[in-house]
N, C-alpha and C positions, 0 to 999 in steps of 0.2 A: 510400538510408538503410541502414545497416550494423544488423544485428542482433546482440547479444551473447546466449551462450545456452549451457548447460552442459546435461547429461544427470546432475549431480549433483541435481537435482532428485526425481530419484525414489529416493530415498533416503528422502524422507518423503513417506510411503504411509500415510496416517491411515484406520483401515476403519470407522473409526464417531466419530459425535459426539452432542450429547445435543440435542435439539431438542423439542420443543412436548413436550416430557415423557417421550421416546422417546428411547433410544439407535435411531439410524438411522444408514443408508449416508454416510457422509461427501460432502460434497458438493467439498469443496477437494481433489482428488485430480488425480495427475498428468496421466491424460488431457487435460485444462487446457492443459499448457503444448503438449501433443502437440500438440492440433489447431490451436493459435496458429501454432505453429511449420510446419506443412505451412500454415498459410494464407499464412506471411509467404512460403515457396520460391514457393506457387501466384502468388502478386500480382509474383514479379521484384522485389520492395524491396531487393533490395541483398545484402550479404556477408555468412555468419553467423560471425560469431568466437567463439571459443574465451573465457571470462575471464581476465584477469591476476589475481595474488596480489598484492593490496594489504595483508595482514598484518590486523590487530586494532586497529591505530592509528585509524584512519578510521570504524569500528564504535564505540573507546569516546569518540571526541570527540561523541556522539553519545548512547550509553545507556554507562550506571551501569556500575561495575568490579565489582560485588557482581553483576548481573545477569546480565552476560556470564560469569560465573565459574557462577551457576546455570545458566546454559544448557547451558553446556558440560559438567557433573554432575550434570543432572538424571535423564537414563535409567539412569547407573551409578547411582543413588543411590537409584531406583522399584525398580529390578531384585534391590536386596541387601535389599526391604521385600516386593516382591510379587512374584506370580507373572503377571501380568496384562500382556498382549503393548502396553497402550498405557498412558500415565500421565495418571490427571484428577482435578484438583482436586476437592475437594466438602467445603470449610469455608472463608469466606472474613474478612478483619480488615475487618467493617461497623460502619457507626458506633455506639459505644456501647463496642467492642471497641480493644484497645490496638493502634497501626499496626505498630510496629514493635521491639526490631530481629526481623530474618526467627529462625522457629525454623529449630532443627538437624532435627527430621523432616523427610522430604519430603513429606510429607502436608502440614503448615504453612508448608511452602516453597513448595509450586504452589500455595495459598491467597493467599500473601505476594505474590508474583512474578504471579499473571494477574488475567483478569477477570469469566473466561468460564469456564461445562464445557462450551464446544465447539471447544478447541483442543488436542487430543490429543498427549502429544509421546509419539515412536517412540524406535525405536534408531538411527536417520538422520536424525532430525531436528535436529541442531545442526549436521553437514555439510551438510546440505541449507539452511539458515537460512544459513549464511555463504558456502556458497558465492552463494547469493542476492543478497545485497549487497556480494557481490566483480564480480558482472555488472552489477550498478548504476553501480558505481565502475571497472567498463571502460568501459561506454558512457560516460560522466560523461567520462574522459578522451578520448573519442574528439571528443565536444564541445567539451571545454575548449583542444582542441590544432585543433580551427579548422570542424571537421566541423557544416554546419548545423543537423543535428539525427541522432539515435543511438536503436534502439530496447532499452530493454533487458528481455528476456523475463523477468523473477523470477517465483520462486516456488521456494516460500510467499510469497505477497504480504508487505505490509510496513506500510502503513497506517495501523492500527490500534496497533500496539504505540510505547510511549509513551519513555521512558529506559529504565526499570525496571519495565515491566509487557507483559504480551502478550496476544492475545485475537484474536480475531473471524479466526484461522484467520493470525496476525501475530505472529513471533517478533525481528527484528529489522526496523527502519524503513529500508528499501531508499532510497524519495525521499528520507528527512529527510538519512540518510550522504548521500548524491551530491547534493545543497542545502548542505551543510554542506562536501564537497568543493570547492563552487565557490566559495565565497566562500575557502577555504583557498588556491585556485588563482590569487586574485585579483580576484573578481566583488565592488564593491563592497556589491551587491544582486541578491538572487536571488529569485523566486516559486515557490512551489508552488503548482502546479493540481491539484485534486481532483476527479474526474469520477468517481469509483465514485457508485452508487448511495447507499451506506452514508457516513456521516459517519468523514472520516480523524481520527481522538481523539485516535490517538499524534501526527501531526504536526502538529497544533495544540498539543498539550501541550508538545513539547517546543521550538517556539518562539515561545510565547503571548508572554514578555517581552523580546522580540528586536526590535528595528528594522529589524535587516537583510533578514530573511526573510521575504516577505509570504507570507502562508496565504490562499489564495480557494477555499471547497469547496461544489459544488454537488451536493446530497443530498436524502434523505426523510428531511422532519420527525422531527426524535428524539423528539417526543411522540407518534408512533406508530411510531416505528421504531428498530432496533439500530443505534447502541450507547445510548440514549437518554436518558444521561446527558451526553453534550456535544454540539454542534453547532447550538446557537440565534445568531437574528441578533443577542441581544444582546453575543455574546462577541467582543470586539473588540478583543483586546488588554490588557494590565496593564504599568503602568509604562513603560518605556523602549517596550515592545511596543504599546502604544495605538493605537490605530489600521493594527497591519499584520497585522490577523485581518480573514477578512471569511467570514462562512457566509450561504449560499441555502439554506433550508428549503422546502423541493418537497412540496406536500400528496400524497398515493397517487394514481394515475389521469393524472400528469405527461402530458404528449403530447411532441411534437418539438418544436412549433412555441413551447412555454412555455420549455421545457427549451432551444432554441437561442439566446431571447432572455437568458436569464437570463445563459448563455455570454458571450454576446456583451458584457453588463454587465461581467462576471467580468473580462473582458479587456481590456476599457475602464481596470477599476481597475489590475489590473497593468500598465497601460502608463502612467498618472498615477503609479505608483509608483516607475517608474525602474528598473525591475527589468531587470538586464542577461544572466541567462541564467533559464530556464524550465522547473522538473520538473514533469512532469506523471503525475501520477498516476492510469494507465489503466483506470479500471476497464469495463467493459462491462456492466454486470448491472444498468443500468438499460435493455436489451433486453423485450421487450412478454413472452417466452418466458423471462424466466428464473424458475426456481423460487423463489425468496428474494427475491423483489422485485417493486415496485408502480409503476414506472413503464411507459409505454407507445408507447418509441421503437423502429423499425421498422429493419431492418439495411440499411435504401435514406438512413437519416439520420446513422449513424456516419462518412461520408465529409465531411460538413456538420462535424459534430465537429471533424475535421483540419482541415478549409479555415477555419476561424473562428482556430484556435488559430494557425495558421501566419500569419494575416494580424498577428499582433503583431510579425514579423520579427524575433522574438530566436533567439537556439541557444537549442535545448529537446533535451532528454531525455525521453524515454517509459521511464515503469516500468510495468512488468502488475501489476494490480492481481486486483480481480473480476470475475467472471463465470462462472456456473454453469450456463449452458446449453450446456451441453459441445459439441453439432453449431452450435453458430452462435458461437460465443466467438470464433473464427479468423477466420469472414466479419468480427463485427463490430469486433475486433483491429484486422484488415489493414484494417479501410473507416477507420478514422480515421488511419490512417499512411499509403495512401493520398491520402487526401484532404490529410492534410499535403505529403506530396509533390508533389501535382498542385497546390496553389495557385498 
């Protein structure tokens, strides 16, 4: 399996975020893709490439022309307002408040544009964000041109951010681009898989009323868990989209053994659905050791992960997602790519 992977990544180097009421150490930090990346040389998976330049086309069939335009003038825009080496929201348009259109501050702009105050953006953070899902959209092609299956290393993850919104440490949608690629490529039907811990928000939003795209995310209950405004099992779709949403809400204390069958369900449906290629959205941080997270699978059951998902026999993509247990994030990276390869 071919690895896509750039060192533009560390371009955005977020040194704090705001949590339980605390500006703290950021937890989405490069080290992440570091130790992935010596996991995937350690494991022999294959060749790491370099990303192609797929331009901006593929990014706005995807999110909003106003968003990508804020992304891309959001630090020169923090930096001509403050003196403050990272830029964060802290007033948001809640209900009651008028949504739109975006103000011209940037104060009202990252209010406008996120979701969160724990998505920091830098002075590298828009190259860092695109080069991201230009790695998505190499491996995507590596897939789509016959390759059984392509890992692609991103980060910043991608997840979480929606057309026009960003959050939960997600500036552009890495899986929704390279899902959206394949069906451009000619895939009459594509699924995204979700395996992060956390509920993917952005790509279920933005292909809730979509036939083509089946969304299956298996997560912690968002009535106790982030982002906890979407991801219940009643959401299933709208209009044309009906029926090709599917979320698993995983109560705290998840084991393998729940978490495998649920999987196994997950895959069941995408394969009822006819779904001709497969993005999966890698997260690992529902590991027994990661800090931000309640579930309690073991890094001897990420290789189970692969071998379940590779029995659907379609080409899939791997995008990275989560995972914050920085010494084990690469073991349990490589054990589900692994495990895909060894089925």
């Amino acid at each position: 399996m071919q690895t896509v992977y750039s060192d533009d990544h560390r371009s955005h180097a977020p040194k704090r975020e705001m949590t339980d009421g605390d500006l703290v150490p950021a937890f989405e930090k490069p080290e992440r893709a570091d130790m992935v990346l010596a996991a995937v040389r350690e494991a022999g998976l294959g060749e790491i490439l370099a990303p192609k330049d797929f331009g901006l086309e593929p990014l706005a069939a995807v999110h909003d022309d106003d968003y990508l335009d804020f992304l891309a003038s959001a630090w020169d825009d923090w930096r001509a307002e403050h003196d403050s080496d990272e830029a964060f929201p802290f007033v948001w348009p809640a209900r009651g408040l008028r949504q739109g259109p975006a103000p011209s501050h940037i104060d009202g702009r990252l209010g406008h544009y996120s979701f969160d105050a724990g998505t920091p953006i830098g002075p590298g953070t828009w190259k860092a964000a695109q080069t991201s899902a230009q790695v998505a959209l190499s491996a995507q092609a590596l897939v789509a041109d016959g390759a059984r299956a392509a890992f692609a290393l991103c980060r910043p993850p991608g997840h979480h951010a929606a057309a026009g919104t960003y959050g939960g440490y997600c500036f552009l949608n890495n899986a929704a681009i390279a899902a959206q690629a394949f069906r451009d490529r000619g895939a009459g039907r594509v699924a995204v898989l979700d395996v992060d811990y956390h509920h993917g928000n952005g790509t279920q939003a933005i292909f809730y009323r979509r036939p083509d795209v089946y969304v299956a995310s298996i997560h912690a209950d968002p009535r106790q868990e982030y982002p906890y405004f979407l991801g219940h099992a009643d959401e299933t779709g709208a209009e044309e989209g009906e029926g090709a949403n599917l979320n698993f809400p995983l109560p705290w204390g998840t084991d393998s053994a729940a978490y495998l069958e649920t999987l196994q369900e997950a895959c069941r449906r995408i394969a009822e659905f006819g779904a001709e290629a497969v993005v999966v959205s890698l997260g690992v941080d529902t590991y027994f050791g990661d800090p931000i997270s309640r579930f309690r699978l073991e890094s001897s059951d990420f290789p189970k992960i692969g071998e379940t998902i590779a029995r659907l026999g379609r080409p899939t993509l791997f995008c990275m997602e989560g995972g914050y247990a920085v010494r084990e994030i690469g073991i349990n990276a490589a054990g589900v790519l692994s495990g895909f390869e060894q089925a």
